[in-house]
C-alpha positions in Angstrom: -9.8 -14.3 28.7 -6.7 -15.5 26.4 -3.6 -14.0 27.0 -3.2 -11.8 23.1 -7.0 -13.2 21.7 -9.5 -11.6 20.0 -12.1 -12.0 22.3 -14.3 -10.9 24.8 -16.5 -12.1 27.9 -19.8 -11.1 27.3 -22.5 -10.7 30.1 -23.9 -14.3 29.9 -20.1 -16.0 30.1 -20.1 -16.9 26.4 -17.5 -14.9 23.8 -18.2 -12.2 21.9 -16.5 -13.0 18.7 -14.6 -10.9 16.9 -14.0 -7.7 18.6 -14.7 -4.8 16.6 -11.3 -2.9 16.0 -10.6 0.7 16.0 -9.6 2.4 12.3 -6.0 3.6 13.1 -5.7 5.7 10.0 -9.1 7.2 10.4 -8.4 8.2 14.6 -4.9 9.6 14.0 -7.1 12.2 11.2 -10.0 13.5 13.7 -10.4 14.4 17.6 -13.4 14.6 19.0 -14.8 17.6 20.3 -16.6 18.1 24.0 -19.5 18.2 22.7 -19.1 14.9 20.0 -18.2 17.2 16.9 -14.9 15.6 14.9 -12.2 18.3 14.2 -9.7 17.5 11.4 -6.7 19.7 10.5 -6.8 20.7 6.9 -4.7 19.2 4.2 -2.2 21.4 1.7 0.1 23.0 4.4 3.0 20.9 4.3 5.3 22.3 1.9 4.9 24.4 -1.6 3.9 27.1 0.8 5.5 30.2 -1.2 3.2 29.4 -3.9 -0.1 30.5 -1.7 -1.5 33.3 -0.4 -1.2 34.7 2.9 -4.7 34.4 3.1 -4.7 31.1 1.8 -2.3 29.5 4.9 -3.6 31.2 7.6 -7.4 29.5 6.9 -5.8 26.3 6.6 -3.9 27.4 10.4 -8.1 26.8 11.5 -9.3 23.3 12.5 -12.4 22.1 10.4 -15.0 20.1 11.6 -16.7 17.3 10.0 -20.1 17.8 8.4 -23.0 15.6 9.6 -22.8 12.8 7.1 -19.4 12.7 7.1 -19.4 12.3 11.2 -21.7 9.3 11.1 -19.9 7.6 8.6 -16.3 7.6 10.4 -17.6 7.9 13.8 -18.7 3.8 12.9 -14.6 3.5 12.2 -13.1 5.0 15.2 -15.3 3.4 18.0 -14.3 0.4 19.3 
């Protein structure tokens, strides 16, 4: 294989061209749970805190996790 190429070696010697490439922006937003669930943290709890409620920050403190749709669609992103 090329030293720095985009390519691969498939099974019957010939190159598998291109290689499909992992979303950064989408993987550094969602983990993936044991059990294949993507958890995300929640947006809004970076500053202008004083402004919410107690109640308010400490449910965005929770992890969320991706509804079924939503896991198909960037589960095709973040696999390589």
């Amino acid at each position: 294989m090329p030293a720095g190429g985009g390519t691969s070696i498939n099974n019957q010697g010939g190159v598998d061209m291109p290689k499909k490439k992992t979303n950064k922006a989408a993987a550094k937003r969602v983990r993936v749970t044991a059990t294949g669930k993507l958890k995300f943290s929640r947006p809004g709890t970076g500053h202008l805190l004083s402004s919410k409620s107690r109640k308010r920050k400490r449910n965005l403190r929770s992890a969320g996790v991706l509804s079924k749709p939503e896991q198909k669609r960037i589960t095709t992103l973040i696999t390589s």
